[in-house]
Backbone bond lengths (Angstrom), bond angles and torsions (degrees), N, CA, C in turn:
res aa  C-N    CA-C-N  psi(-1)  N-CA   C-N-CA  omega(-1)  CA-C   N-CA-C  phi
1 X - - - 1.468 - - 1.524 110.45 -
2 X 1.230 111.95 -51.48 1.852 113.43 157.76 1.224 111.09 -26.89
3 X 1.195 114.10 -86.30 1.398 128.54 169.10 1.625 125.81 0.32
4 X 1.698 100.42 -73.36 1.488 107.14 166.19 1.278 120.63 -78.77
5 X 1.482 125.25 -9.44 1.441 118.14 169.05 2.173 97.17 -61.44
6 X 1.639 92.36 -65.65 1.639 97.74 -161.89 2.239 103.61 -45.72
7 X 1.275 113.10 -10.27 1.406 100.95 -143.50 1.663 72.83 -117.91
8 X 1.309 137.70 -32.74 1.195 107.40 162.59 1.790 126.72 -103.87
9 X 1.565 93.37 33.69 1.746 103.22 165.19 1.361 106.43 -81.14
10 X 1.641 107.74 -32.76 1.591 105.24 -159.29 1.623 106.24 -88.09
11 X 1.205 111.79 -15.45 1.298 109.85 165.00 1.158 118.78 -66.11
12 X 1.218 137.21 -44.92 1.641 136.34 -152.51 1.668 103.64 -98.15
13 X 1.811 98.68 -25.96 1.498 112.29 176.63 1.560 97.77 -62.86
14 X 1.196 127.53 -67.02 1.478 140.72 -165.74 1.271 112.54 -62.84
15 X 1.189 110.13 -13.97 1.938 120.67 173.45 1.617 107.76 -89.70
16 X 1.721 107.93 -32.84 1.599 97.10 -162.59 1.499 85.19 -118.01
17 X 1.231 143.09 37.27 1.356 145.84 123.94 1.555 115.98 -78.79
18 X 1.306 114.91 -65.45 1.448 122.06 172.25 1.969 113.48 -31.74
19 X 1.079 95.53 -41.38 1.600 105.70 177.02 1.910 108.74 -58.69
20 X 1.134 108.53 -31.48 1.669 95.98 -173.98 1.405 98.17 -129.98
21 X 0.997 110.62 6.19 2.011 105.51 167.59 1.555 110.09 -75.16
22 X 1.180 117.41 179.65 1.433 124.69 171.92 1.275 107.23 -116.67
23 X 1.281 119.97 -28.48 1.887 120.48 166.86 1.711 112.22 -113.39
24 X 1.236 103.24 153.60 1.408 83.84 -176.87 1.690 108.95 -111.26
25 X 1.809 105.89 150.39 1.532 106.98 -167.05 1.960 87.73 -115.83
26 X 1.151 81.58 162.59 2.225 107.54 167.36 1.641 97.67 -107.64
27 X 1.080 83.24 139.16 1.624 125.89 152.07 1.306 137.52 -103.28
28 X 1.445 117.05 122.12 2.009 108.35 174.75 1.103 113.43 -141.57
29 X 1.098 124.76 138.16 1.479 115.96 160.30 1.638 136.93 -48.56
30 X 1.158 117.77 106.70 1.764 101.78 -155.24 1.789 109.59 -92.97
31 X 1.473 91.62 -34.55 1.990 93.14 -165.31 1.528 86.39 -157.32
32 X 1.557 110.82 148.46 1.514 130.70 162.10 1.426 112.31 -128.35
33 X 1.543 123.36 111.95 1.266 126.85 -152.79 1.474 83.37 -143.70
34 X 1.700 90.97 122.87 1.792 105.20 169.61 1.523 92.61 -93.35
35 X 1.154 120.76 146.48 1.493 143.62 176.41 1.310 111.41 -151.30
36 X 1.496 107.39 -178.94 1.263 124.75 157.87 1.641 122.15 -110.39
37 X 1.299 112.26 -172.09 1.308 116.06 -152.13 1.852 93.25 -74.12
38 X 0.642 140.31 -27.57 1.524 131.60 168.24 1.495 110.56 -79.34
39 X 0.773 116.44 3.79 1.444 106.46 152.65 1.467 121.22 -101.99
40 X 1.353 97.00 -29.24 1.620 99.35 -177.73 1.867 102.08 -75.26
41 X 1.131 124.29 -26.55 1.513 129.77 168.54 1.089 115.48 -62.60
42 X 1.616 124.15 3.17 1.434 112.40 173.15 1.274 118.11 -124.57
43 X 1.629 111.46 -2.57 1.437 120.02 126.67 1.743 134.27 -17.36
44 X 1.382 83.22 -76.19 1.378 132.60 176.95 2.190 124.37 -37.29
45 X 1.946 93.73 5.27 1.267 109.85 -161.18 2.114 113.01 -41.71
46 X 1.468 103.65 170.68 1.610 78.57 -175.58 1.753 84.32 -101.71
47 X 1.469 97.46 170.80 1.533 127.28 -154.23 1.601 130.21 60.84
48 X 1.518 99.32 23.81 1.554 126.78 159.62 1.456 122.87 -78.71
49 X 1.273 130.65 132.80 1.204 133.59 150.50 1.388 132.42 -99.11
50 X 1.663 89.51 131.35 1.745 93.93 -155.43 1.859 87.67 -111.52
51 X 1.732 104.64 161.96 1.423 109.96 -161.45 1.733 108.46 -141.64
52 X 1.354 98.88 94.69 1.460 111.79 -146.69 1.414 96.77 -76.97
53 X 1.640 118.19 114.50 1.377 121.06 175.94 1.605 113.39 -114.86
54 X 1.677 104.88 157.98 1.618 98.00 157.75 1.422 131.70 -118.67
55 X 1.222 142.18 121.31 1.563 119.83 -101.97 2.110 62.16 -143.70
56 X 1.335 114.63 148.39 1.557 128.58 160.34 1.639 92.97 84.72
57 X 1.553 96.51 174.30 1.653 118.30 -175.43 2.105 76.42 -78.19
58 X 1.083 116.97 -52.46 1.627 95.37 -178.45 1.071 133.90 -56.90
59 X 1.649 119.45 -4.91 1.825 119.71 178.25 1.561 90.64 75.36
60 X 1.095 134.70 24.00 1.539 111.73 155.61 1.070 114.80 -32.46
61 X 1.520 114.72 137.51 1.217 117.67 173.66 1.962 116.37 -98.05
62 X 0.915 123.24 139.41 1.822 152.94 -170.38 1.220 124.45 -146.71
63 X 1.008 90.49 133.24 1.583 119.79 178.43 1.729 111.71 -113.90
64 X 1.623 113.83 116.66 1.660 123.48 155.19 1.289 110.04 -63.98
65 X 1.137 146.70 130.21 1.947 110.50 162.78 1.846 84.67 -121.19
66 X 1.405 101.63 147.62 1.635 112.94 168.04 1.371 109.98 -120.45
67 X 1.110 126.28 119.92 1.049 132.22 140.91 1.470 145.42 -17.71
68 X 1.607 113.95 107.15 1.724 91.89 -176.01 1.144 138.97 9.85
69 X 1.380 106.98 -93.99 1.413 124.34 173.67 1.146 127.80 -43.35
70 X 1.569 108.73 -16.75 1.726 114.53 176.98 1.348 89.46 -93.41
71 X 0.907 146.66 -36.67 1.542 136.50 -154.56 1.722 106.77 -84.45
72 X 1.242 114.66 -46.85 1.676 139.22 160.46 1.803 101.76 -44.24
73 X 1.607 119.88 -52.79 0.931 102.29 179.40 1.325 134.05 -84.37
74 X 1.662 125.68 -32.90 1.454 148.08 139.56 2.036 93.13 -14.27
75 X 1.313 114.42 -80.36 1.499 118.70 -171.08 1.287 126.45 -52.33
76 X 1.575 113.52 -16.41 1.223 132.54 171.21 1.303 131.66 -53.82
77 X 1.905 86.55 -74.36 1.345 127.66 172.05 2.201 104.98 -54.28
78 X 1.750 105.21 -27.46 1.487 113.41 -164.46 1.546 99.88 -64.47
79 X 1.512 107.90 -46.92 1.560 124.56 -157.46 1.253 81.38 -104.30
80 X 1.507 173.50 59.64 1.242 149.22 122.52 1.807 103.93 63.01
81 X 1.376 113.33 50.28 1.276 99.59 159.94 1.552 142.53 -123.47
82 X 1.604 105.71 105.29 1.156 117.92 -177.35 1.764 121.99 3.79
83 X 1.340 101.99 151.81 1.644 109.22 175.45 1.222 121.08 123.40
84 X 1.413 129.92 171.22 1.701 135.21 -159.26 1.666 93.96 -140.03
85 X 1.323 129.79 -21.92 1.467 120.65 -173.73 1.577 98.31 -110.09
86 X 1.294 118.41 166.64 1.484 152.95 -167.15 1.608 84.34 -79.09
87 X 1.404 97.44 120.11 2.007 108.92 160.97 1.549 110.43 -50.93
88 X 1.177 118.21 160.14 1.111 145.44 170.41 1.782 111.08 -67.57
89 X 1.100 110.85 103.22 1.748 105.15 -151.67 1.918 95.12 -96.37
90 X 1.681 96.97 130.58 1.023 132.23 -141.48 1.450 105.41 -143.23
91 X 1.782 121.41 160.52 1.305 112.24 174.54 1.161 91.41 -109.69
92 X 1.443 100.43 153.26 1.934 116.19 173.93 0.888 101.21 -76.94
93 X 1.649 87.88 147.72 1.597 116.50 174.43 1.210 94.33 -81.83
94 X 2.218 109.73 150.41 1.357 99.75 164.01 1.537 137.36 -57.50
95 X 1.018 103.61 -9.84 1.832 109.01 151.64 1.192 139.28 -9.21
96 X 1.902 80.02 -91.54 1.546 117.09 -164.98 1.601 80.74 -90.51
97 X 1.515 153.34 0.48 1.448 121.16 -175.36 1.367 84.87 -98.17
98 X 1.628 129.62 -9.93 1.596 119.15 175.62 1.149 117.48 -73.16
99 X 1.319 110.76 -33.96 1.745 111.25 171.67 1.676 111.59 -94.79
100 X 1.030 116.37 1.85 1.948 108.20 160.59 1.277 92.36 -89.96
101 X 0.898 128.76 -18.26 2.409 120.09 176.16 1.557 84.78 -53.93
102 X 1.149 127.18 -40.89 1.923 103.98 -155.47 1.410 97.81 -75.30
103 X 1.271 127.26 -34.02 1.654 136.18 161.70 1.616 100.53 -54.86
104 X 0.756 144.49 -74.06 1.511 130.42 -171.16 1.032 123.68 -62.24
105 X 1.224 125.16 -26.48 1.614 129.72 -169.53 1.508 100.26 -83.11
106 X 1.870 108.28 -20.85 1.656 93.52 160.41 1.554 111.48 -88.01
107 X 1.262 142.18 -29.98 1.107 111.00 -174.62 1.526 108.22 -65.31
108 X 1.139 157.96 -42.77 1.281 152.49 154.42 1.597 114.16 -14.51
109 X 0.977 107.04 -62.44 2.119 116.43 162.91 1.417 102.35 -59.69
110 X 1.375 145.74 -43.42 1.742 113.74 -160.97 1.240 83.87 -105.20
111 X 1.448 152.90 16.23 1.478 148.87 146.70 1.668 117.57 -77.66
112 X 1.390 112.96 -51.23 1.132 110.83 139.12 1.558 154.82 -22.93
113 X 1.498 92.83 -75.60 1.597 111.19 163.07 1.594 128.52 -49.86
114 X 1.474 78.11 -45.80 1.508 109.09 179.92 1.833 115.31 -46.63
115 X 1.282 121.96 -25.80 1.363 112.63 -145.08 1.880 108.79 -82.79
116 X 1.391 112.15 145.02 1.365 83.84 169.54 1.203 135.52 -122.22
117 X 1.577 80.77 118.88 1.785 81.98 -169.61 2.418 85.94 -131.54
118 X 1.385 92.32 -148.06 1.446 92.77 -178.80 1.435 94.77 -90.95
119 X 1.432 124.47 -18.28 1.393 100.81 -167.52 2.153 95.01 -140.78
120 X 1.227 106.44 146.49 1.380 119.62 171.50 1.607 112.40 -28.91
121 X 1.055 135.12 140.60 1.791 127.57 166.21 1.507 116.86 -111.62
122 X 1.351 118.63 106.21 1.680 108.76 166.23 1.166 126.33 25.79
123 X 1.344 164.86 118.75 1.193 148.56 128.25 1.559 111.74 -111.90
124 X 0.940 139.57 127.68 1.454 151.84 -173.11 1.616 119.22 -106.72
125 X 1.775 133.50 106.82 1.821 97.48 160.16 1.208 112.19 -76.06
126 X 1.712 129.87 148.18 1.156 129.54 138.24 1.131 135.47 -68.24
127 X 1.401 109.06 -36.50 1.484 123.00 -177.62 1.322 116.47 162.72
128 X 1.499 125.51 164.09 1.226 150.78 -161.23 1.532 109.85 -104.09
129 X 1.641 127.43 115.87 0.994 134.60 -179.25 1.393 128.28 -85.03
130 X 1.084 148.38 113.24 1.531 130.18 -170.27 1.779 101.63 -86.42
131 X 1.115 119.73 -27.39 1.449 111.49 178.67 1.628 99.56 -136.00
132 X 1.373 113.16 92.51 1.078 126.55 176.99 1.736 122.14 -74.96
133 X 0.997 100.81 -41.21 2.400 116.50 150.92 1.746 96.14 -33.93
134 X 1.021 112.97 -46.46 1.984 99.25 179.33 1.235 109.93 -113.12
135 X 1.116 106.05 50.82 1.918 107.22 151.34 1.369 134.21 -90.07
136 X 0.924 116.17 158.28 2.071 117.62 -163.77 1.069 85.71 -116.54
137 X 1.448 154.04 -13.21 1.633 150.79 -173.34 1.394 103.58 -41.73
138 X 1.333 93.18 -64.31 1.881 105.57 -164.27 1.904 110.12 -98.43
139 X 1.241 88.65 124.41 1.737 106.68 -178.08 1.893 107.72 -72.73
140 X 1.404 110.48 115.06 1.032 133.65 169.16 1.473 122.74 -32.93
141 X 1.450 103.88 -23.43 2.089 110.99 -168.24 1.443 87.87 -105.76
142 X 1.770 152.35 -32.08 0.824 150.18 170.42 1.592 116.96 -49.16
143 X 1.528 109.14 154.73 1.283 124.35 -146.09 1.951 77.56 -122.66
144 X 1.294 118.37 145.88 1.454 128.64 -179.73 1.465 119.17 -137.68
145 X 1.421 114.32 -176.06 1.726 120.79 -169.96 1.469 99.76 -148.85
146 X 1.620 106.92 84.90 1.267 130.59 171.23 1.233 115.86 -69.74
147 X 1.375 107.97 100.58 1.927 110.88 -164.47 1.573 102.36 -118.18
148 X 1.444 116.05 114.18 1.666 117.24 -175.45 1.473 97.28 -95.94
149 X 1.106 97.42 148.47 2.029 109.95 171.75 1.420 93.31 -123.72
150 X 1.423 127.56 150.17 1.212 138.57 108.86 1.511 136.06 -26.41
151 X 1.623 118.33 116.17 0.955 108.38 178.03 1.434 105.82 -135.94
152 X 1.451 123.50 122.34 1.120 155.19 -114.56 1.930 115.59 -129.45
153 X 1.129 104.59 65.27 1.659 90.02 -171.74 1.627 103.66 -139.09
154 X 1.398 121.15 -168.50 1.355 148.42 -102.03 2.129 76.64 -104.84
155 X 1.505 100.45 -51.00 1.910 96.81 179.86 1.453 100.79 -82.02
156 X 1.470 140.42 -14.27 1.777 118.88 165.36 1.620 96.80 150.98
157 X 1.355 119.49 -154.78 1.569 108.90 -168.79 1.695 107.09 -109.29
158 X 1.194 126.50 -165.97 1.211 122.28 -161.69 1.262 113.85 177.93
159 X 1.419 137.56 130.07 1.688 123.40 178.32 1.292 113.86 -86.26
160 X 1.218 110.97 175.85 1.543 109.52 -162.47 1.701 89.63 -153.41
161 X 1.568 125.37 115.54 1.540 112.90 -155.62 1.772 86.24 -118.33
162 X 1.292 112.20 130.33 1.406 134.90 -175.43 1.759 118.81 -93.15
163 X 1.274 148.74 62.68 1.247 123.16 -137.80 1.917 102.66 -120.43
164 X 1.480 102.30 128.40 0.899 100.14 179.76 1.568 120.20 -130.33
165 X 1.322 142.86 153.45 1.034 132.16 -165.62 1.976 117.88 -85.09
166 X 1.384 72.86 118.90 2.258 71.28 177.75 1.053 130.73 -38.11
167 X 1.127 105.15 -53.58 1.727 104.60 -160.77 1.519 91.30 -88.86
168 X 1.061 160.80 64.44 1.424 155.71 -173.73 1.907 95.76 -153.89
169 X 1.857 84.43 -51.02 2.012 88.83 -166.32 1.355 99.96 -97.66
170 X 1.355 131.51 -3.90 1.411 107.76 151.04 1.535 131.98 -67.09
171 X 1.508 84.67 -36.38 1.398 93.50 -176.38 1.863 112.81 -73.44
172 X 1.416 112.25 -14.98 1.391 103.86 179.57 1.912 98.88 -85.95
173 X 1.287 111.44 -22.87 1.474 96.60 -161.07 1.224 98.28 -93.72
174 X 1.332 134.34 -0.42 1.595 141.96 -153.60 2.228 81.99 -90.14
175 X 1.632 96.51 -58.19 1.609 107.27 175.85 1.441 116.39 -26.14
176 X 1.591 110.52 -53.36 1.321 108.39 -156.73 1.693 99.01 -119.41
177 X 1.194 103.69 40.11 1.643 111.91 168.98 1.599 121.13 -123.47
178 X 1.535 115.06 20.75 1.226 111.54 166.56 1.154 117.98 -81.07
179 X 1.379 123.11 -37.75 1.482 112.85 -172.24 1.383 130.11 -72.63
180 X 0.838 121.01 119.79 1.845 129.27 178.72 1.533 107.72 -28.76
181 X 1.272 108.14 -31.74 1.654 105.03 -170.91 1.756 118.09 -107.45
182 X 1.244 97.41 19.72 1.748 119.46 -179.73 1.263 99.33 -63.11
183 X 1.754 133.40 -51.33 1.374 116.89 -169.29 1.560 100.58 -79.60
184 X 0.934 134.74 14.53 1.191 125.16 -165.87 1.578 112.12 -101.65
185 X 1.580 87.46 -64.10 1.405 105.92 167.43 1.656 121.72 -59.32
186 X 1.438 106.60 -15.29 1.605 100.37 -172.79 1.558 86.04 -97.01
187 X 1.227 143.44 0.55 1.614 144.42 -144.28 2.157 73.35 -101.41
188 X 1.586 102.12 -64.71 1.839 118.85 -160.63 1.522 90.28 -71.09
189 X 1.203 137.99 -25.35 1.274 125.94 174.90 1.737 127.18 -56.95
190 X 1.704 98.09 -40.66 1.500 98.03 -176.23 1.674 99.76 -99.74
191 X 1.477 130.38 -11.51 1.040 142.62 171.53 1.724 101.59 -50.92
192 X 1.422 97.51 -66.60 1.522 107.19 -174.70 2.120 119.61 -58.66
193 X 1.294 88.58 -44.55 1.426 94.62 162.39 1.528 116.68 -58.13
194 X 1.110 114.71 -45.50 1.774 104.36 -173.21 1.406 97.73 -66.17
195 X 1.355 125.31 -28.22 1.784 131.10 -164.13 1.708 98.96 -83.25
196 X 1.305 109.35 -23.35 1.970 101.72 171.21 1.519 98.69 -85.21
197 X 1.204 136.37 -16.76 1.487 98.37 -174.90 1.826 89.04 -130.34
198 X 1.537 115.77 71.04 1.333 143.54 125.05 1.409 121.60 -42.59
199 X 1.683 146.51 97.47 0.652 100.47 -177.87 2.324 130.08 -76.63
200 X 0.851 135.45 -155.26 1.412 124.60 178.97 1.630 104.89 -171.45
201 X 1.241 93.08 142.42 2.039 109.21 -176.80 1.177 92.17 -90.96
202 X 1.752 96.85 138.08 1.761 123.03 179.34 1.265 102.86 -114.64
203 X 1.336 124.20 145.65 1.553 94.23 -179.20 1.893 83.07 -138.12
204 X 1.070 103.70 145.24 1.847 108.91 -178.17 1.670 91.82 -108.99
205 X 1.685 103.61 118.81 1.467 110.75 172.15 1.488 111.67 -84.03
206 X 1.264 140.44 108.83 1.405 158.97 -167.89 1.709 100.71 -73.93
207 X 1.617 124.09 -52.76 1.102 135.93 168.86 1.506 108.36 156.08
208 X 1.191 130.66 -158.91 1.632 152.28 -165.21 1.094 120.28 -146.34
209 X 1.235 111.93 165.94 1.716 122.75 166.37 1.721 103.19 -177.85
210 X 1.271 108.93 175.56 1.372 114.52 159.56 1.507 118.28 -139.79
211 X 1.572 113.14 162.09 1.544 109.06 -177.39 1.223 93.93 -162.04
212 X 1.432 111.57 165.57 1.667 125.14 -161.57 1.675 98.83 -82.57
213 X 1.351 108.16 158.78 1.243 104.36 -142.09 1.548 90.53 -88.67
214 X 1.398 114.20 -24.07 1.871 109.04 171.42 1.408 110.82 -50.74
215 X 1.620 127.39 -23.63 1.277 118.49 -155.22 1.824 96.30 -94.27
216 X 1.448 93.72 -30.14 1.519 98.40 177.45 1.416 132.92 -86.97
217 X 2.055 92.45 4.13 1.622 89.49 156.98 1.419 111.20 -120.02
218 X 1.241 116.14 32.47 1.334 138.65 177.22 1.689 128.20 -100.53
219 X 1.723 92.41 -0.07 1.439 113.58 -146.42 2.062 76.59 -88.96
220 X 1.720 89.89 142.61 1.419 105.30 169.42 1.648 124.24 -150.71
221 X 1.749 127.39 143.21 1.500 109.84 -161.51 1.370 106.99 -49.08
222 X 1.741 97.97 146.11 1.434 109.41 -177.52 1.290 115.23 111.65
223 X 1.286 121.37 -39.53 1.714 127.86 178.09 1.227 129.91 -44.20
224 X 1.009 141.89 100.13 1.189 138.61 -166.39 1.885 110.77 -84.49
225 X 1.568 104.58 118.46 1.986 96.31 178.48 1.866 97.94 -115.02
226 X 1.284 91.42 123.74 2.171 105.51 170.97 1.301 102.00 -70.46
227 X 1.324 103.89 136.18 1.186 118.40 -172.62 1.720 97.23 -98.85
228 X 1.392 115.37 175.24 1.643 110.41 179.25 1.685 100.84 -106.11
229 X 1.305 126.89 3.90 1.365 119.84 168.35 1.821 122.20 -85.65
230 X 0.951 107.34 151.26 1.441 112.32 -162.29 1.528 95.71 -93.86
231 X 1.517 119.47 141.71 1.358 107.55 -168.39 1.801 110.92 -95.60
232 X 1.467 108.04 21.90 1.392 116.98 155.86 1.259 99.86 -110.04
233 X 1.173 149.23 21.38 1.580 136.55 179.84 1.487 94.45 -105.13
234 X 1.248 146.53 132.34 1.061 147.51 151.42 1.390 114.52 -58.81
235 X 1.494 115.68 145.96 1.482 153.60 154.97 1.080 101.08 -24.35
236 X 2.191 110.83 154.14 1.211 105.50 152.85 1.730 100.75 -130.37
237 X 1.463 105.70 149.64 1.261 128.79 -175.04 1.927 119.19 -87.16
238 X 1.158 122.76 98.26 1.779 114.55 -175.11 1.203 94.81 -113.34
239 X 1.588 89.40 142.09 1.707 105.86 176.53 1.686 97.80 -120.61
240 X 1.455 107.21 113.28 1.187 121.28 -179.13 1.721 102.20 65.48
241 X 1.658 124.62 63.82 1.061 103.54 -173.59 1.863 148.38 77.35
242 X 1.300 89.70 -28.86 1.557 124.75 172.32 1.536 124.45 -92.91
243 X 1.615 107.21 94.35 1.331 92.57 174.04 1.407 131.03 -85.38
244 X 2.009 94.49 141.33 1.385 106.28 -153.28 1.580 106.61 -122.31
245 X 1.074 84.19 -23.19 2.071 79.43 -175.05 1.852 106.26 -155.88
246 X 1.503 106.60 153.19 1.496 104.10 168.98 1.406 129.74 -119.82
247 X 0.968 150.38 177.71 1.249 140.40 -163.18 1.616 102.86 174.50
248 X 1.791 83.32 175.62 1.841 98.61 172.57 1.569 118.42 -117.06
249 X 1.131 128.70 136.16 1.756 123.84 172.83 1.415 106.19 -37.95
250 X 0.996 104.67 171.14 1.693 119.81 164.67 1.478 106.18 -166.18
251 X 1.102 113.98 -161.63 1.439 132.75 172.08 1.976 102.81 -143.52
252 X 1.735 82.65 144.80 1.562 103.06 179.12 1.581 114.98 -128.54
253 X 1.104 103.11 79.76 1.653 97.36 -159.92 1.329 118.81 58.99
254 X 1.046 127.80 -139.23 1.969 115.81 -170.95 1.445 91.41 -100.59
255 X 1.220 118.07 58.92 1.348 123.21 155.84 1.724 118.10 -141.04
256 X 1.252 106.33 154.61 1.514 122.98 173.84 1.469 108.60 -61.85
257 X 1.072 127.14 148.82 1.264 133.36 -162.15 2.056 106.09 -138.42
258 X 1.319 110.76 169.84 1.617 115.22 163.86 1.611 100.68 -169.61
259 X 1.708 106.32 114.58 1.351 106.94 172.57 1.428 99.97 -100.41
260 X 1.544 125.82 141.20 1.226 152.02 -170.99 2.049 103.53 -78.14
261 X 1.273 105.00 137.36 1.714 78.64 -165.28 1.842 86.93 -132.41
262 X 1.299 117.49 -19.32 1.513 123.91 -175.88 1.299 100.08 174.35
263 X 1.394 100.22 178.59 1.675 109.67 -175.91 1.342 116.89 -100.42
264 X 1.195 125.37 152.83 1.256 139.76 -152.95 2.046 105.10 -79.20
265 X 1.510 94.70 94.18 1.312 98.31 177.92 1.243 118.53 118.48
266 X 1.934 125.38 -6.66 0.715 127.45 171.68 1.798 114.38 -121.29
């Protein structure tokens, strides 16, 4: 059950990274190693960033930690900046650690999303560590689940160390592993999630008309063409072609707008 949690984190991780990167990186699950706290400290290297989460309905507490070079490259890939070698690994400015939050706040969601059970589990970020080697989070006599990923991009590969506490996530996955139909449902769970964020063409119908085709190659700036919709009749809304909903324009700040007012046909 570990297993398919870590192997479908990196999927949904590698989908909702790919979405705001400018190059795109892979993800895999590489190794799941129960240890103890000295092992998990060697994870833990200094000029790592660690990404303090609370993971279950219990707030388990977890730690991501990335590595320099992952963090240099993530920020790279964030801002579109040119190059073939590994950045110069560096601590973020409070800046750039405001815009790696939109990167963390997804791994918290495809860890979350990720879990398999019938239904999604909590995952929360708290925050971003610059020296994750001196954290008080994780208790020293505790026994852990040192899970490495692959991380996969444009300057070369990189580990990515996942750490979560044993006796906490056995005991949550032990809960939701009686039912015969757990792999199944956790199989349609992340299935269905990748199938909501599809993206899909909306198209807002403004209205129609027709005119002879001399007049419509006659057309020049300035021309005004009447449409046959009444400008109290509301819009119709198609999703993929399909009309689904109607509404009225608006404005959203210096943007175009569509408020939804009922469904298309009723």
């Amino acid at each position: 059950m570990l297993q398919k949690w870590c192997q479908a984190t990196c999927v949904v991780l590698q989908e909702q990274w790919n979405e705001v990167l400018k190059n795109p990186i892979q993800l895999a699950c590489h190794e799941i190693r129960p240890c103890e706290y000295q092992g998990v400290a060697s994870a833990m290297q200094p000029g790592s960033l660690g990404l303090h989460l609370k993971v279950t309905p219990a707030r388990v507490p977890s730690i991501v930690v990335l590595s320099g070079r992952t963090t240099q490259g993530l920020l790279a890939d964030l801002l579109d900046i040119p190059g073939t070698e590994w950045p110069e690994e560096r601590e973020l400015t409070p800046v750039e650690s405001s815009m790696m939050e939109v990167l963390f706040e997804r791994v918290a969601f495809a860890i979350g999303d990720s879990y398999p059970g019938a239904q999604s589990t909590p995952c929360r970020f708290i925050e971003g560590m610059n020296r994750p080697e001196r954290t008080r989070i994780l208790s020293a006599q505790a026994e852990y689940y040192l899970i490495l990923l692959n991380f996969t991009c444009r300057f070369g590969t990189e580990p990515i160390a996942w750490i979560l506490p044993r006796k906490e996530v056995d005991e949550q996955l032990e809960d939701g592993s009686h039912s015969p139909d757990s792999d199944t449902q956790a199989g349609l769970s992340v299935l269905e999630s990748l199938a909501r964020r599809i993206p899909v063409d909306i198209t807002f119908e403004l209205g129609s008309t027709e005119i002879p085709m001399s007049a419509a190659m006659n057309l020049a700036l300035g021309d005004v063409i009447v449409l046959d919709n009444s400008i109290y009749r509301p819009l119709t809304m198609s999703v993929e072609n399909i009309p689904k909903w109607q509404g009225y324009p608006l404005r959203k700040g210096p943007r175009q707008a569509f408020q939804v007012s009922e469904k298309a046909g009723e």
